[in-house]
C-alpha positions in Angstrom: 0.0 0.0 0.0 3.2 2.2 0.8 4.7 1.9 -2.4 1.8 2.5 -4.6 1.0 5.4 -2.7 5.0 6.7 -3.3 4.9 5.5 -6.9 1.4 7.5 -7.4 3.4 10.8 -5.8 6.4 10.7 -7.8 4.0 10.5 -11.2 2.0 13.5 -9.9 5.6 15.2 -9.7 6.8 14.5 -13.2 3.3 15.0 -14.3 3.3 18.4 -12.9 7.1 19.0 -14.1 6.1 18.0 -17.6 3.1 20.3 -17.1 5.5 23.5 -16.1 7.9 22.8 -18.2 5.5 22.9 -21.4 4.4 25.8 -19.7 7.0 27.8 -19.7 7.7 26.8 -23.3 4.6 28.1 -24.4 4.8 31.5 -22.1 8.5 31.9 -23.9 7.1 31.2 -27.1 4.5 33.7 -26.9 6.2 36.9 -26.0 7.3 36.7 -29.2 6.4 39.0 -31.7 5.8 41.9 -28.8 2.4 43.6 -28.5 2.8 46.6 -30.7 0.3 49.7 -30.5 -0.3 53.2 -31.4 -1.8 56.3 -30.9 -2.6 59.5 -32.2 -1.4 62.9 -30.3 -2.2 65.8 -32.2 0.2 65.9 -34.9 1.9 62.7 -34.4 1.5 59.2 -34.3 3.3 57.7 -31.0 4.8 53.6 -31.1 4.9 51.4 -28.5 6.5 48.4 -28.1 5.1 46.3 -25.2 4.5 49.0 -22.9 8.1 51.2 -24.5 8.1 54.2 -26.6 9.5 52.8 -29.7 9.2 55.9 -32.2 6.4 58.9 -33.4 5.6 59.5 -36.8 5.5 63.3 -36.7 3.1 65.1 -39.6 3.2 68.9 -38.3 2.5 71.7 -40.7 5.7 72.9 -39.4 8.4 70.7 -40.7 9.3 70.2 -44.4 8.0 66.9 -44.5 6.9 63.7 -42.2 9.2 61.9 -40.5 10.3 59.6 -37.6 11.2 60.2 -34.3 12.5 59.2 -31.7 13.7 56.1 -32.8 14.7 54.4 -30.0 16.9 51.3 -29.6 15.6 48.1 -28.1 17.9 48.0 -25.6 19.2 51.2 -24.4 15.5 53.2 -24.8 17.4 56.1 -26.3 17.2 57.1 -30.5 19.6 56.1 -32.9 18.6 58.7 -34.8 18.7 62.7 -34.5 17.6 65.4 -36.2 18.4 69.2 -36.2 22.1 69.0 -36.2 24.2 71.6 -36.0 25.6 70.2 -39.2 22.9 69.9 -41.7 20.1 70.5 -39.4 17.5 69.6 -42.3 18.6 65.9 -41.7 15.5 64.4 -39.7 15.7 61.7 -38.3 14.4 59.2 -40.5 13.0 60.7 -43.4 11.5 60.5 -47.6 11.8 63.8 -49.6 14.1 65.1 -52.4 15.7 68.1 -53.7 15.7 69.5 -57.7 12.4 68.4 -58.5 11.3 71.1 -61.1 12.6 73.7 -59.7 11.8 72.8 -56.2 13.2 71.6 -52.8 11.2 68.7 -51.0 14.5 68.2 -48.7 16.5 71.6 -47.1 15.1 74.3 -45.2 12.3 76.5 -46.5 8.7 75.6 -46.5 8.2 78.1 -49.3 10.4 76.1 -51.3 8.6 72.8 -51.1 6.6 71.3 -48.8 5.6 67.7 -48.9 2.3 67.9 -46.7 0.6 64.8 -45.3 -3.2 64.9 -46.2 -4.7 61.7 -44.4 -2.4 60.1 -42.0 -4.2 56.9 -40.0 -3.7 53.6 -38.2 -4.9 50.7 -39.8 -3.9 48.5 -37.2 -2.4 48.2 -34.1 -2.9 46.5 -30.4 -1.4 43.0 -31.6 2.0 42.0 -32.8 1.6 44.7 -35.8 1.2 48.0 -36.2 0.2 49.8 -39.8 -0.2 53.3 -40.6 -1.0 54.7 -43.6 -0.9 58.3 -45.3 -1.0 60.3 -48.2 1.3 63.0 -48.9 0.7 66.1 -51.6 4.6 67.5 -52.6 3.4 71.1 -52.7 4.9 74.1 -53.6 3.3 78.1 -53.7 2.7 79.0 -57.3 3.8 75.9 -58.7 1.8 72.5 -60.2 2.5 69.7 -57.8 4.9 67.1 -59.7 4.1 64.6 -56.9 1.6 62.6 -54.4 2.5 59.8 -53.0 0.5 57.0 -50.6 2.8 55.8 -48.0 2.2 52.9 -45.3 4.8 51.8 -42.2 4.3 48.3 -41.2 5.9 48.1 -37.3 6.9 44.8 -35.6 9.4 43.3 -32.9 9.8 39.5 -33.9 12.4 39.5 -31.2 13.4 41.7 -28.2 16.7 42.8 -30.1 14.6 44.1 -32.7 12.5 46.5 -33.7 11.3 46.6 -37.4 9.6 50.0 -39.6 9.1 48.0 -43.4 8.2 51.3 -45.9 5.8 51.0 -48.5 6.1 54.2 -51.0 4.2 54.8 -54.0 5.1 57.7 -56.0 2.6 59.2 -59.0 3.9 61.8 -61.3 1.2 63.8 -61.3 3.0 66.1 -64.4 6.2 65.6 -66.1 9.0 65.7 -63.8 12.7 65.7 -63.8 15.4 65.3 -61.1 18.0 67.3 -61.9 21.7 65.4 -60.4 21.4 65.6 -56.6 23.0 63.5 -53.6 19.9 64.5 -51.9 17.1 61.8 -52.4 14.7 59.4 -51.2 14.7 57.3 -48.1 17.5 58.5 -45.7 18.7 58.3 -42.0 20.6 60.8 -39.7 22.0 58.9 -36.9 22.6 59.4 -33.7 26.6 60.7 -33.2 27.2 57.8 -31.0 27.2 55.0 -33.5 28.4 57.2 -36.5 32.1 56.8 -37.5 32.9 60.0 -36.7 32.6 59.1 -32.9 33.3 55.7 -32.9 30.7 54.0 -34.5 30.9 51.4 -37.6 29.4 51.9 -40.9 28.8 48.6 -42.8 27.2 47.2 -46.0 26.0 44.1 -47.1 29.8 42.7 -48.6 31.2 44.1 -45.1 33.0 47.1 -46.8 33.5 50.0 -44.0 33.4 53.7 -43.6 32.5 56.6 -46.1 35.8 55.9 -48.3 34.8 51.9 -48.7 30.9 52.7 -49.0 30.0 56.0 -51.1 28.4 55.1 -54.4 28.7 51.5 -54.1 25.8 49.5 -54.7 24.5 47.0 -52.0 21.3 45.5 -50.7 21.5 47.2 -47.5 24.0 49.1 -45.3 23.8 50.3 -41.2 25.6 51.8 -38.5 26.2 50.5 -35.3 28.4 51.2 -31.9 28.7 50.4 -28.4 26.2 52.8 -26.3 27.5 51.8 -22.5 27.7 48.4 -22.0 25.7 46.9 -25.1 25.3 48.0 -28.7 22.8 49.1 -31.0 22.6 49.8 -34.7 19.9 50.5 -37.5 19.8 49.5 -41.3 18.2 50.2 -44.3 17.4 47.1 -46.5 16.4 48.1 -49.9 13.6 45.5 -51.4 14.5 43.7 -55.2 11.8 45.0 -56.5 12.4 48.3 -56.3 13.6 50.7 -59.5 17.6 51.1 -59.6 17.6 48.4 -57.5 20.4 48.0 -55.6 20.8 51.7 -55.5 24.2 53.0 -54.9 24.4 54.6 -51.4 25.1 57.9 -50.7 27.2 57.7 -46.9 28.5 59.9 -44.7 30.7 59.3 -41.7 29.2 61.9 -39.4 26.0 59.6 -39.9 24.2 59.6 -42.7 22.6 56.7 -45.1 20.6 57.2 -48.1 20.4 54.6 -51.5 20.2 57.4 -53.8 19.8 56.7 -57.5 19.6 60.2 -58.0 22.9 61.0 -57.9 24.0 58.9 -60.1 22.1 58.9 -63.1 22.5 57.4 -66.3 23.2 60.2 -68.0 24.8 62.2 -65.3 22.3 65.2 -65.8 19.1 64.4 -64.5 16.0 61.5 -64.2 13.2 62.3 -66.1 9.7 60.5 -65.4 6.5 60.8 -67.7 3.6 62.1 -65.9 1.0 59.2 -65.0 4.8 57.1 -63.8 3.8 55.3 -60.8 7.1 54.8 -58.6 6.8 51.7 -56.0 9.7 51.7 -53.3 10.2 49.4 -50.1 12.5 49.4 -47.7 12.8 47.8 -44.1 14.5 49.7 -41.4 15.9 47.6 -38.5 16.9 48.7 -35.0 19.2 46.2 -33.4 20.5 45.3 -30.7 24.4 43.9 -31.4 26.2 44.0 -35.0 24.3 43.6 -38.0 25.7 40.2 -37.6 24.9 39.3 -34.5 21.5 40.6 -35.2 21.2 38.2 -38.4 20.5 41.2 -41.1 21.6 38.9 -43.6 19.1 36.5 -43.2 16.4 39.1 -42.6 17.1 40.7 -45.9 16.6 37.4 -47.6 13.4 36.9 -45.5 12.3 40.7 -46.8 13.4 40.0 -50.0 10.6 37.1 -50.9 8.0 39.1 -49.6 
């Protein structure tokens, strides 16, 4: 009677171990992707990540064009990103616009010169493991036709805790003949933070693992990131351009003191200027991780290839 009863106790125990253990599989499991959610303040849309500011898409009448920011790094809480630098102070943050569009500006200082104003910015979705906003943006300019709209949407997960992930969606409509003359500023761009640019002791890498502004400038490559050590961990963010997209990979235009742009722009094929048709219709996607470690430690490699069949 003894031993049955001892031999019914230790199956209740492995029962119950088997039944924790399981357990915690699943709770480990399934605080992965993060809860992601958003809301609206005014003129900005504000990002969480489980409970932590992630980033705000700003839209004010004020600024030249919408933007990101803060966009803060999954481990440290603080932005790898800056904007209003002493040094090119119309750098902001994270950022789509362009310069020498007709005879207008759509990226330096100036409203008067070109504004690209957003018309209908709105979440989609958020409260689960995704958030999507969506907007539509008029490239205005006083007394001129508008050579541009474009619809925009920002798809925002976590599939790890080392990760935070903005994937860009940009459709461009000529709405009138429009050329580019030769510029260096174009497109999708990032102003980092000084910490993790070059210039303070940061590393700037692309996808063949070339280094620094002199390695980097004009070469083409799926995607490219800085990193550094911020205290006692490190944090980086990338741009991955998407195979579909026109000039694909674009050469990118890199700076040491912290800036990233794939700019076809600047390097056109007949070194003058890009002309588009009016009715052209323009997609471009990119994916913007923020990462905790080096791009290889983070696996950027293997998330482009993911991004890539999408």
């Amino acid at each position: 009677m003894a031993l049955t009863i001892l031999i019914c106790k230790i199956m209740s125990i492995r029962k119950f171990s088997v039944l924790a253990f399981a357990g915690a599989i699943f709770l480990s499991a399934s605080a992965y992707p993060a809860k992601i959610t958003a809301v609206r303040v005014g003129s900005k849309i504000n990002i969480s990540v489980d409970g932590k500011f992630f980033t705000s898409y700003i839209f004010s009448e004020d600024e030249k064009y919408p933007f990101f920011f803060p966009v803060n790094g999954p481990a440290t809480g603080v932005s790898v990103t800056s904007m209003r630098n002493s040094e090119y102070p119309h750098h902001s943050s994270l950022f789509f616009g362009c310069d020498l569009v007709n005879g207008g500006n759509w990226w330096q200082e100036g409203l008067e010169r070109g504004r690209i104003i957003s018309v209908n910015p709105e979440i989609i979705k958020q409260g689960g493991d995704t958030v999507i906003i969506t907007d539509e943006c008029i490239w205005s300019r006083p007394g001129a036709v508008s050579p541009v709209k474009d619809r925009r949407k920002f798809t925002v997960t976590s599939p790890s805790k080392d990760i935070y992930q903005i994937e860009a969606e940009i459709v461009m409509e000529m709405l009138t003949d429009v050329r580019i003359l030769k510029t260096n500023h174009s497109l999708f761009s990032v102003r980092t933070a000084p910490d993790i640019s070059v210039r303070y002791g940061g590393t700037m890498i692309n996808a063949e693992g070339l280094k620094g502004e002199k390695e980097t400038f004009g070469k083409r490559s799926p995607w490219l990131g800085f990193y550094g050590k911020r205290g006692s961990v490190t944090e980086g963010i990338a741009i991955l351009q998407h195979p579909s997209n026109p000039w694909y990979p674009a050469p990118w235009f890199t700076r040491d003191y912290g800036f990233m742009s794939p700019t076809p722009m600047y390097w056109p094929e007949n070194d003058k200027d890009t002309f588009m048709k009016k009715g052209t219709v323009l997609t471009l996607r990119y994916l913007v991780l923020v990462h905790t470690g080096d791009p290889s430690q983070a696996g950027v490699n293997d998330i482009f290839s993911a991004f890539g069949r999408r």
